[in-house]
C-alpha positions in Angstrom: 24.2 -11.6 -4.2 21.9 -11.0 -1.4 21.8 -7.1 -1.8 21.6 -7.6 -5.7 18.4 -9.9 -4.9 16.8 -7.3 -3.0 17.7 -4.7 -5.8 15.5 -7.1 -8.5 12.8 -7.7 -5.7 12.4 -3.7 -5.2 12.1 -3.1 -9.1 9.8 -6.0 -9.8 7.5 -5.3 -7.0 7.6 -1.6 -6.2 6.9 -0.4 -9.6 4.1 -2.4 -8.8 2.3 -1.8 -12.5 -0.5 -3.5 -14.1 -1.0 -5.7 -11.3 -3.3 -8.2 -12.1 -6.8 -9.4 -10.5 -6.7 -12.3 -8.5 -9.0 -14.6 -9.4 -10.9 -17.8 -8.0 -9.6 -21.6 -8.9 -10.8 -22.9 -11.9 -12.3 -26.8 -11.4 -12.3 -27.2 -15.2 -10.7 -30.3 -17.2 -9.5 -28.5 -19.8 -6.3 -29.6 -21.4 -3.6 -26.5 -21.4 -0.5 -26.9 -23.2 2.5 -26.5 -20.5 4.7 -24.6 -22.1 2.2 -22.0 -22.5 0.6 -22.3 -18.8 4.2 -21.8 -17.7 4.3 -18.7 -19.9 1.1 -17.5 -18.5 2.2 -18.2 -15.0 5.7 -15.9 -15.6 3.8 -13.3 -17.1 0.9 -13.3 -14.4 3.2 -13.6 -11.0 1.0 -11.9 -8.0 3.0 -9.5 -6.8 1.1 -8.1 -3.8 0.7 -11.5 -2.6 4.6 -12.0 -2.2 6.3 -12.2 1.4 10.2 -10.9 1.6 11.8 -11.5 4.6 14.4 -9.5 5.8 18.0 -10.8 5.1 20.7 -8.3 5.6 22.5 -6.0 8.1 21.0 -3.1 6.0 17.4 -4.2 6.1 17.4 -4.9 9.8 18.7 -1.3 10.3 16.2 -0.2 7.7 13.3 -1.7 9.5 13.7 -0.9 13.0 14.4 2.8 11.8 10.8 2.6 10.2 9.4 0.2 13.4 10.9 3.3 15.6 8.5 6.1 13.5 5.6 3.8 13.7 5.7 3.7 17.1 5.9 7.5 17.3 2.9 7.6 15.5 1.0 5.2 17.2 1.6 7.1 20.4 0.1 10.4 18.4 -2.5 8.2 16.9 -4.0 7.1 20.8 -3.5 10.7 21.5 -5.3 11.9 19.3 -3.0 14.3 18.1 -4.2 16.8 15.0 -2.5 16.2 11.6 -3.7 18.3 8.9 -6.5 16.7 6.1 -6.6 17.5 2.5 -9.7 16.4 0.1 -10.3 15.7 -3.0 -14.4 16.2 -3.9 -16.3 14.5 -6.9 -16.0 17.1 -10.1 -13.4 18.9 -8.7 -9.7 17.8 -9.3 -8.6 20.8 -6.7 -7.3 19.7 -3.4 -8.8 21.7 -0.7 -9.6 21.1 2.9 -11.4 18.7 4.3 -15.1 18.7 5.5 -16.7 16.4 7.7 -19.9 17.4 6.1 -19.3 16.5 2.4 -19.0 13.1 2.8 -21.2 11.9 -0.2 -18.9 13.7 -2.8 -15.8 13.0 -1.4 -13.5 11.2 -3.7 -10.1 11.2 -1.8 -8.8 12.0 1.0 -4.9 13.1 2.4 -4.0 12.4 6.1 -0.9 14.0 7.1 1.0 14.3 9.9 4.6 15.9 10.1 7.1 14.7 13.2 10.3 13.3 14.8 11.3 10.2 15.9 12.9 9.2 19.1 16.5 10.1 16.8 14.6 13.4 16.5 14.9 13.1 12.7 12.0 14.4 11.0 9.5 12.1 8.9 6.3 12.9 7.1 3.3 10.5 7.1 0.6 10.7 4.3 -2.4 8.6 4.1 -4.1 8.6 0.9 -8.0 7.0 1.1 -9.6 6.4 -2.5 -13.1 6.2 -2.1 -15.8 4.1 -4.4 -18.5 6.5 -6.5 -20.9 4.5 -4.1 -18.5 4.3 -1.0 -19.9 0.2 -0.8 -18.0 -1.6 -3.7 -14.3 -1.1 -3.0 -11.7 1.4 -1.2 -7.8 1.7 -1.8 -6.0 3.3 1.5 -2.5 3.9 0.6 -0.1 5.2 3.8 3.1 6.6 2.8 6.0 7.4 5.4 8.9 9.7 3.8 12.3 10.3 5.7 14.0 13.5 6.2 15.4 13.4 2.7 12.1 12.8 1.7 13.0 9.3 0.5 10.2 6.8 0.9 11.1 4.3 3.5 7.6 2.6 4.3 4.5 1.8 1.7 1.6 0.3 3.0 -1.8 -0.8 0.6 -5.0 -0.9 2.0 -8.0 -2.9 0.3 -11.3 -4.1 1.4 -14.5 -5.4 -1.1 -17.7 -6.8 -0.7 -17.0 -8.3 -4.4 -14.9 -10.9 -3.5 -17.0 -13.7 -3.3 -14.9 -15.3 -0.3 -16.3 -13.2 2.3 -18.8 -10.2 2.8 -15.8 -8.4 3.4 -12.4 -9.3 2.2 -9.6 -7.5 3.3 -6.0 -7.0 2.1 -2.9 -5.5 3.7 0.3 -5.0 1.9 3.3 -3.3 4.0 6.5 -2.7 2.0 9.6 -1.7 3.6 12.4 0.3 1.8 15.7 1.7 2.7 16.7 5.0 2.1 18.1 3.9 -1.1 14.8 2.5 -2.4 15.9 -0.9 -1.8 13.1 -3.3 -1.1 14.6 -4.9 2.5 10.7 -6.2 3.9 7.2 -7.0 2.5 4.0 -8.4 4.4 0.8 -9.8 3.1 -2.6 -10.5 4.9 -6.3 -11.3 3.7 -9.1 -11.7 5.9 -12.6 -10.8 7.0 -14.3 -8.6 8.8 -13.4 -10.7 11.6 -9.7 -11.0 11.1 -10.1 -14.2 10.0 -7.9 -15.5 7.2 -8.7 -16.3 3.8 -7.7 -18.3 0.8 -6.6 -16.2 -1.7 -7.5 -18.7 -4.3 -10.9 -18.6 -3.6 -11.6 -14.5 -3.5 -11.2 -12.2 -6.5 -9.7 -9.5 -5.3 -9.6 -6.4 -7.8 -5.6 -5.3 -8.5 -5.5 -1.6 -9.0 -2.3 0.2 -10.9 -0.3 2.4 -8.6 3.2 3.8 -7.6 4.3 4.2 -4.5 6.1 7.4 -4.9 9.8 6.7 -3.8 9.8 10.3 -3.4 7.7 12.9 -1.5 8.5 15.6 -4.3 7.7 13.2 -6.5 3.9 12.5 -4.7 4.0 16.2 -4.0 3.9 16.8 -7.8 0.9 14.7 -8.7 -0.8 15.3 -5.6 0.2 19.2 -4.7 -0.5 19.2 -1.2 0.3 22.9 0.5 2.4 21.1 3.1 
């Protein structure tokens, strides 16, 4: 029952489609019929807000493989070490290589870095930063880690906004953990300011984007045709 829970969990919140914006608590006395506000709360279930903890032999091997990668590319991270960067420029849909210098027309932007882990199995990390037409309003940061089957193992979503109303920054961080199988196993949420403080969800609107995570790197490679 517990693998077949984790098998819903991974469909309902890795399509992750039409996610909804969150919005601020209403203080109105308005009467709402129940059956209906019941409806409407079914129907409008915040996904990215949602914690899974791990419960299962599988998703405890699952994670550490993926805690095990992220270490490796933390070490590369502090080192510095040279991935490759990809760009996508305002009126262009061509991905082409990144300049420092063309920062005002930038409209995304592809970190990649190919490795091994300490198994020496190979893993390919891709972080994917949407930018705003005026770089202020909002950014999505999407960070993809794929396996050596090119099976997408780790999904993290990146989002900050000075449209919240809760802060003059609000932050949110989403890391979803999957096995090899596609299988949601883990899945962390955090919202806070610029300061790392937390905040009440309730109280900021936070804008819910549609996107995929791309369970497969052919899959990303084929909307986003990087010349890896």
């Amino acid at each position: 029952m517990k693998y077949l829970r984790f098998i819903i969990l991974s469909f309902f919140i890795g399509s992750c489609a039409d996610l909804y914006a969150q919005e601020p608590m209403s203080d109105g006395g308005e009467k709402i019929d129940t059956e209906l506000a019941e409806q409407d709360d079914e129907e409008e279930i915040d996904s990215e807000s949602l914690i899974v903890e791990v419960d299962s032999e599988e998703g405890e091997l699952s994670v550490a493989v993926t805690d095990n990668i992220l270490d490796v590319l933390k070490e590369m991270f502090e080192e510095d070490s040279v991935g490759t960067r990809f760009a996508i420029y305002n009126n262009d849909n061509n991905i082409t290589e990144y300049d420092e210098t063309e920062q005002n027309t930038l409209s995304q932007k592809f970190d990649v870095i190919k490795g091994k882990d300490n198994e020496d199995y190979d893993f390919t990390f891709i972080r994917q930063t949407l930018y705003n037409e005026n770089h202020k309003a909002w950014d999505y940061i999407y960070e993809r880690i794929y396996n050596q089957d090119g099976k997408l193992i780790f999904f993290v979503r990146k989002y900050n906004t000075y449209n919240s109303g809760c802060a003059e920054v609000a932050f949110e961080r989403s890391e979803y953990y999957y096995t090899d199988k596609g299988v949601l196993v883990k899945k962390t949420y955090d919202i806070f300011d610029s300061n790392n403080n937390a905040l009440d969800l309730d109280k900021c609107w936070m804008q819910r984007e549609t996107y995929s995570p791309y369970f497969n790197l052919s899959e990303f490679l084929s909307q986003y045709p990087l010349p890896l």
